[in-house]
C-alpha positions as CSV (number, residue, x, y, z in Angstrom):
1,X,0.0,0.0,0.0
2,X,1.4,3.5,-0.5
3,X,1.6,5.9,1.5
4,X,1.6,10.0,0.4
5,X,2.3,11.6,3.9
6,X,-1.6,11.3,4.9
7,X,-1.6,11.1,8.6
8,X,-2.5,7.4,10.4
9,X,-5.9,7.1,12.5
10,X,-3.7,6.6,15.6
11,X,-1.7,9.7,15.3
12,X,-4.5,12.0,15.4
13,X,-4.9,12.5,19.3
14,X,-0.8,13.2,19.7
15,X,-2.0,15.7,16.9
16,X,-4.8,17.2,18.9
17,X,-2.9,17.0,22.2
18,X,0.2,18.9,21.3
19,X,-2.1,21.9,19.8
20,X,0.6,22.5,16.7
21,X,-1.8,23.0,13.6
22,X,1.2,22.6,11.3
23,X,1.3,18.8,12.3
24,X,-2.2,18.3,11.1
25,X,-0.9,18.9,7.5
26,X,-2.8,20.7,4.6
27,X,-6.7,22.2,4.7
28,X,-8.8,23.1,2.2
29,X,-10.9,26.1,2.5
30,X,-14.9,24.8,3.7
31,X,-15.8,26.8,0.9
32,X,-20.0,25.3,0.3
33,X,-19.4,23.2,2.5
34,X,-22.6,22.8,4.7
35,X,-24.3,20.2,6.8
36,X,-26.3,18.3,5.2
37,X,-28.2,15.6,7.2
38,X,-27.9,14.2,11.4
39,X,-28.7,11.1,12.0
40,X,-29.0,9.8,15.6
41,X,-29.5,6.2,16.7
């Protein structure tokens, strides 16, 4: 499988926890973006 730098499920809280935004990677603007639909159980 390759891998292009995209960050692994499991580093995402030492991501979170260390509160460096650089870390997370690359964002896209939410340009229309909007919520759609909640669904709860």
């Amino acid at each position: 499988m390759l891998d292009f730098g995209k960050i692994k499920p499991e580093e995402i809280p030492g991501i979170i926890e260390e509160k460096n935004r650089q870390k997370a990677g690359k964002t896209l603007p939410a340009h229309a973006l909007y919520l759609v639909e909640v669904k709860y159980e």
